[in-house]
C-alpha positions, 0 to 999 in steps of 0.5 A, spaced: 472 521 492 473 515 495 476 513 502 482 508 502 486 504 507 493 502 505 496 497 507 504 497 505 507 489 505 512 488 512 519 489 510 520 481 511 515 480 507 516 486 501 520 480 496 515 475 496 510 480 493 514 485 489 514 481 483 507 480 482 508 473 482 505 471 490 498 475 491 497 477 498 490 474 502 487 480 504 484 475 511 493 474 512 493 482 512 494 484 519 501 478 518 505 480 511 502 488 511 501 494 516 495 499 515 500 505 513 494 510 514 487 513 510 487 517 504 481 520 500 483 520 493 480 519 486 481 511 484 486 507 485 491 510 480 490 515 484 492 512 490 498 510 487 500 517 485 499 521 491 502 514 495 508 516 492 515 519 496 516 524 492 508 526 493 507 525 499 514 525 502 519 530 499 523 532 504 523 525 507 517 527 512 514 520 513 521 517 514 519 517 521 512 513 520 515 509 515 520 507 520 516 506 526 510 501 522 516 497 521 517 498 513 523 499 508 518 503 502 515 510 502 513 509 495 507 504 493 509 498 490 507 492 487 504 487 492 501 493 496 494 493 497 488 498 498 482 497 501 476 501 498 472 503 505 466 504 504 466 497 498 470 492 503 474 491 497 481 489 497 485 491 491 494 488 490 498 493 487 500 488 481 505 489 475 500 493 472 495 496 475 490 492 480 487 486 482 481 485 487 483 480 492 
């Protein structure tokens, strides 16, 4: 199992990414993403699957925090990036499956 951060895009930016076409600069994080919270998980498929909204917000739970970090998504989508901890790696949610950026 391994700690991640996930970093969903800024609702201004969220169109720039979500095609896959502009990858994010993991050293711009903290200007077109916001640190949404941790999660342990088993990979980041797995990641992918329990950031979900209807995982990991059935009844709409994390509507307050999604709306107090300022975004529009609950669920993961292309342009999202996880950061594996313990590696220092940066991983973008691309059309299929991931890129270390």
């Amino acid at each position: 199992m391994t700690q991640y951060r996930v970093y969903y895009s800024k609702s201004d930016n969220f169109h720039r990414f979500a095609t896959g076409g502009e990858v994010p600069d993991k050293n711009k994080l903290k200007e077109t993403h916001v640190m949404l919270k941790t999660i342990i998980a088993d990979g980041l498929d797995d990641v992918f699957h329990q950031m979900q909204g209807e995982i990991w917000s059935p009844n709409g739970e994390a509507r307050e925090l999604i709306q107090m970090k300022g975004l529009s998504h609950t669920s993961m989508s292309v342009g999202d990036v996880l950061e594996d901890i313990k590696e220092g790696k940066f991983f973008v949610c691309a059309p299929v499956s991931w890129k270390e950026i």
